[in-house]
N, C-alpha and C positions, 0 to 999 in steps of 0.2 A: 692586478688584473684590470684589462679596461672594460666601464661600463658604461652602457649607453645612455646618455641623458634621460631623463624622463620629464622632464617639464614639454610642454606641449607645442610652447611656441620655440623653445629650443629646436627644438626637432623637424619643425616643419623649416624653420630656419635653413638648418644644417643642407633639409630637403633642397631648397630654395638654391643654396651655395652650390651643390651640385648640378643644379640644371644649367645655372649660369658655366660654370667649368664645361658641361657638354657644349650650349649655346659657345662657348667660344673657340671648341674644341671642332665644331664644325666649321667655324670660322676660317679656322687654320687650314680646312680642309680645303674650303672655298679658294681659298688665296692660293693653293699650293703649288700650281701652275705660274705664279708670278716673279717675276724678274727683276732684277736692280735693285738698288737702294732702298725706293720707298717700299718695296715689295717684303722687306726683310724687315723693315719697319714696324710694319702691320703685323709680322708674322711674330716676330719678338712682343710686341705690345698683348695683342691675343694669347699665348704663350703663358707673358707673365700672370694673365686673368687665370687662367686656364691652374697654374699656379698657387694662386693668393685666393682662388677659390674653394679649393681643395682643404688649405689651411682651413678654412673659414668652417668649411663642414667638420672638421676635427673640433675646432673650437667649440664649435655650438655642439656636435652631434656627440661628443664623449665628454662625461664625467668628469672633469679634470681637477685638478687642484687650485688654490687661485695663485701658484709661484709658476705654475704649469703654465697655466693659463697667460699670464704677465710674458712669460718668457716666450710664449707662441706670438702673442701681438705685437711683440717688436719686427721679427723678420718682415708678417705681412705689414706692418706698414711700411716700412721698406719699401717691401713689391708696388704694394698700391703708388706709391709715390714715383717709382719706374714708369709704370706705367702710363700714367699722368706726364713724366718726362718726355717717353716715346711721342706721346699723342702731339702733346705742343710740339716737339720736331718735326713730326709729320705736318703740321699746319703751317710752321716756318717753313718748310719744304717744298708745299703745295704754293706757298704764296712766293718765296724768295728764291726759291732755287735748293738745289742740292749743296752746293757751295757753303752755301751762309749755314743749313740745317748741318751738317759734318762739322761745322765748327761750336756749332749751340750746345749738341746734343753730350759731349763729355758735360759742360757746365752744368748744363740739368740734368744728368745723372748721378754729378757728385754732388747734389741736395738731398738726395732717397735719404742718404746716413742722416744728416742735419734734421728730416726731416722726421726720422725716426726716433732721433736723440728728444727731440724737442715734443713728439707725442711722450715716447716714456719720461721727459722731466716735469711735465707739469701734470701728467695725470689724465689727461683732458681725451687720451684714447682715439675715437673713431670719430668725434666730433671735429679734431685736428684735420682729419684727412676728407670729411667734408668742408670745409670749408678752404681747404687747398686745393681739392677737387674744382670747387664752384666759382672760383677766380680763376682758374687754370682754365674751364674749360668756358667761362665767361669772352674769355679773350680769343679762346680756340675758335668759338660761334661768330665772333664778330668778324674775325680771317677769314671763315666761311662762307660767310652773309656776304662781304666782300666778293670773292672768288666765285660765288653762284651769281650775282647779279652786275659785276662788272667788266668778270673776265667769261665767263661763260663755260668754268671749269669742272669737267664732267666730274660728278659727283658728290659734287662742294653739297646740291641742295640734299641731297639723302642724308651727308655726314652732316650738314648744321643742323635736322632735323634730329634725327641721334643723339647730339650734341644738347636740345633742346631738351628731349626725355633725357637723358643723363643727368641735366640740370634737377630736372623735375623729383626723379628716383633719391635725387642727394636730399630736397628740400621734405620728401616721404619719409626718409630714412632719418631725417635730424627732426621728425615730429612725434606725437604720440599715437598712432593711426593703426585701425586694427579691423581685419576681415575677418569674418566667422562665414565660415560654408561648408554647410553638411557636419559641423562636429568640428570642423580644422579650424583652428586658428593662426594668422596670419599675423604676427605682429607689424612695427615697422621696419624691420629687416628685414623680415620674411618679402613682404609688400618690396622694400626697396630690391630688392633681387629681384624680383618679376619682371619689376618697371624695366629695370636695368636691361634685363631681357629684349625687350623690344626694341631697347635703344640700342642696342648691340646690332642686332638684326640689320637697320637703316646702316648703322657703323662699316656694317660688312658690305653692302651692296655699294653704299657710295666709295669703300677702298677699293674694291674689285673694279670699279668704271676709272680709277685714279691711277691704279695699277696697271691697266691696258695701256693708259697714255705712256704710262714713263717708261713700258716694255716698247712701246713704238716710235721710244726717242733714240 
């Protein structure tokens, strides 16, 4: 029978990973009116959050065994690393065209496995997929940073600012940083979901002004 965590930062956790699945589940919602390629982009990338979040609350939010537990972390790094795929396509996409993204975006999607292999060989877990995260989206910023102050491409500056708290929420969540309010505590998972939150937020505004343009190509 399944039972609920009882540790405290588990739980606010688990808390946490849910809001982030709604946060992105409205996302979807936002976007659901868009068209084309990059429009499906976003919609799959949000999707798989929406996804690997969910996991994330089973993980932390039930009692699990640690064979359970081992075997749950494989899929979501998986996802997270999808995701991560999606995102830089999108950025290839914004910067080079649709062309060159359709041909990227198999490459980086057959990394997820590689990428999951290589969290479950060495042990190293979530700190793996931070730090593939933070090169990933190191280089997604700089395509942005580009795209907002050379080409004047509606949305680049929301999504590099996104891009910027996404940095941020990875370097929260790879620390030992802890909120207490009102009795709740907040580890640095708990804390890197929040962050994450907001950076989502900018994520979704600056795709929805991305998404207008390539529905009006």
């Amino acid at each position: 029978m399944l039972q609920i965590e009882t540790d405290k930062r588990e739980q606010t956790t688990a808390v946490t990973d849910l809001m982030l699945a709604g946060a992105a589940l409205g996302a979807i919602w936002r976007l659901r009116t868009g068209r084309g390629w990059r429009a499906r982009l976003w919609q799959l990338a949000f999707g798989l959050l929406v996804i690997s979040s969910l996991l994330g609350a089973i993980i932390h939010g039930l009692r699990l065994s640690a064979f359970t537990r081992e075997r749950l972390w494989q899929p979501l790094n998986a996802l997270l690393a999808l995701i991560i795929s999606f995102f830089i396509t999108l950025a290839i996409d914004d910067r080079w065209g649709v062309n060159v993204s359709r041909r990227v975006l198999p490459v980086l999607v057959s990394t997820a496995p590689a990428f999951a292999w290589i969290s479950h060989r060495f042990r190293r877990g979530f700190l793996t997929f931070i730090i593939y995260e933070t090169v990933a989206m190191t280089i997604a910023l700089a395509i942005y940073i580009d795209l907002a102050y050379r080409y004047r491409f509606p949305g680049a500056p929301k999504i590099a600012f996104g891009i910027l708290v996404t940095i941020l929420a990875a370097a929260i969540q790879n620390s030992s940083m802890e909120l207490h309010v009102g009795g709740v505590v907040f580890d640095h998972n708990g804390l890197f979901h929040l962050v994450q939150i907001v950076g989502l937020l900018f994520l979704m505004e600056g795709a929805q002004a991305s998404i207008v343009v390539d529905s009006n190509v």
